[in-house]
C-alpha angles and dihedrals in degrees: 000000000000103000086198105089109196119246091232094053091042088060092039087058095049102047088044113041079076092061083037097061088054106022097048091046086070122047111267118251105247110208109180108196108198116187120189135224085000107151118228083250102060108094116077083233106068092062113234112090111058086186098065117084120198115153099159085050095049090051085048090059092038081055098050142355132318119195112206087196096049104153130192122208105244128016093232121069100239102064091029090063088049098055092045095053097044102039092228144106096270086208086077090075117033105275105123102141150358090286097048100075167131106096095260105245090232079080130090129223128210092241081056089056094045092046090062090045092071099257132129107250120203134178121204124179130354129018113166095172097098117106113272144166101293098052093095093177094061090040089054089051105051098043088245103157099164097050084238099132106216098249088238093059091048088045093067095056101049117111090260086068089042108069094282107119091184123032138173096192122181147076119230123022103307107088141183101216132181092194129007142242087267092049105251112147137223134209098217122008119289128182124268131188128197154176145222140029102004094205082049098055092045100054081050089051085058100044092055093044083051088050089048099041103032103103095060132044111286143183116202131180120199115192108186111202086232143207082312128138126291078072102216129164139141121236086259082082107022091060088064088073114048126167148040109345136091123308085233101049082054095058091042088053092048096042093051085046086061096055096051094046082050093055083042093064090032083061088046096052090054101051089048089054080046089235101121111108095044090055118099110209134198136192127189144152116232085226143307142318116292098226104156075214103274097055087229099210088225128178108296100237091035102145109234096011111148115213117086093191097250118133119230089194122188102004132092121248142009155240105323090032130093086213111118088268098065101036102032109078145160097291114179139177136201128173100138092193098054117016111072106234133234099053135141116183132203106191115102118260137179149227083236084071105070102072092044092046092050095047096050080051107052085042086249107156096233121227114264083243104064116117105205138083124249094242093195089103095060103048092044112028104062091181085302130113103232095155087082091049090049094046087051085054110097111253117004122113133259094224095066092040080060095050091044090046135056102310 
């Protein structure tokens, strides 16, 4: 063990072992944020790209932890998502590629294993993980010859059947909703429709799951449809970006900016609950930039156009590819009572991290069959021991120590 405790750490863990002694006594709120199509460029943070702007973002990353080798499973959002919700290789069950769904309902969800925890799950944005037209198999199986899926089958498959008690499921601006932006609740998922801005709805969808679900333990995962294609933003946004550069890349800025606006007032929400420092927050990119290589600054609204204006710099390849620039991706963590701010990590880390690392977290014994690492080690132990410093700590429980520590 290293004897030389570092000055930063030493004033980290005096300001924290306070919010330890309360925090650490309740199971911790878990709020995954999954972007997609976001290019590892695209936070201001990560230093690239002088054109993005994401303040809320950058504090996220002053606050916690930025890995600059976060890595996703698969290149294509399908699979990706799969991996990430699971916790395993999504290879291990069939789910190679966008094609090769739906997620198999032998498999458990996070949401499954939080559910059974005791926590309140909820769901807001984009699936796709749902059968459709392209997974031949299932179609095959099913004797399914016009790619229409019967409602009753899809149903099965949708986030509600899947360990989300609320949800708030769609991607434009059609939605399957337990409760609604004004915060009345269902009893079983109804349609919605909506207008407006869609980043901007579904940042609402997850401020009102997190009013009506603060004052017990929750997990929520947050899926933005963005900056994906069909680009889509308000001026509220797109002013934002003035000047000479591609139309694309304009709607990608201003999309981005929505979602940042959308985890500041997340952040916001939480410190108002009072609820900040005991939420664990994640935030990760499905996968990379879709570039087609020349990032062809077609017409916005061009049905089929590639590009979706994120940046991959400066990694090779794209969306599609296992090259770094469509599996490397913006990966962020946030737990301000735990995670000692200001870091920014090199060693490689995975999607399939998410679900070991929560549920060290929230003290969840994980299933034998999980793929990923608890990165809580890594984030909190700097060569140094500091189980036997937590477990000293009145009030906090061994049991966490043990998850921050060498386990």
């Amino acid at each position: 063990m290293n004897a030389f405790i570092p000055t930063s750490l030493i004033r980290f863990l005096t300001c924290s072992l306070l919010h330890f002694t309360t925090a650490a006594a309740e199971k911790p709120n878990i709020i995954v944020i999954f972007t997609d199509d976001h290019g590892y460029a695209d936070l201001s943070c990560q230093g690239y790209e002088k054109d993005v702007k994401t303040p809320n973002l950058d504090r996220f990353a002053a606050e916690g932890a930025r890995f600059t080798n976060g890595y996703v499973t698969a290149p294509q959002c399908c699979p990706s998502r799969a991996g990430l919700l699971t916790g395993r290789d999504q290879n291990r069950f069939g789910f190679h590629s966008n094609g090769h769904g739906p997620l198999p309902l032998e498999e458990s969800t996070m949401a499954n294993h939080f559910s059974k925890a005791g926590y309140t799950t909820g769901m807001v944005g984009k699936w796709h993980m749902e059968p459709n037209h392209s997974d031949t198999a299932f179609l095959e199986k099913h004797k399914i010859k016009n790619g229409k899926i019967p409602p009753k089958l899809d149903a099965r498959y949708h986030p509600h059947e899947r360990g989300f008690q609320e949800t708030f499921f769609g991607y434009t601006n059609r939605y399957s909703v337990t409760y609604d932006l004004q915060g009345n609740r269902f009893p079983a998922p109804k349609p919605l429709q909506t207008t407006g801005d869609r980043i901007d709805r579904q940042s609402e969808a997850a401020l009102r799951f997190i009013d009506l679900h603060h004052t017990k333990p929750f997990f929520l995962y947050l899926a933005y449809y963005a900056p994906h294609v069909p680009l889509a933003s308000s001026k509220k946004y797109l002013d934002r970006f003035p000047g000479n550069m591609p139309e694309r890349r304009r709607y990608a800025l201003a999309m981005i900016s929505a979602v940042d606006e959308g985890v500041g007032q997340i952040m916001k929400k939480l410190d108002q609950h009072g609820i900040d420092q005991n939420t664990l927050i994640y935030f990760i990119a499905d996968n990379g930039a879709p570039l087609k290589l020349t990032m062809q600054d077609d017409p916005v609204h061009l049905d089929g156009a590639y590009w979706d204006g994120s940046k991959n710099t400066p990694l090779n390849g794209e969306k599609g590819m296992l090259a770094e620039g469509g599996i490397r991706v913006p990966y962020l963590m946030r737990w301000k009572s735990v995670i000692p701010p200001s870091q920014v990590i090199h060693t490689p880390v995975s999607t399939l991290d998410v679900a070991s690392t929560s549920m060290a977290a929230a003290i969840i014994a994980p299933p034998k069959n999980l793929d990923g690492s608890n990165l809580l080690p890594l984030l909190i132990d700097k060569n140094l021991s500091l189980s036997a410093l937590f477990t000293g700590a009145s009030g906090v429980k061994p049991q966490l120590a043990k998850a921050i520590g060498n386990s």
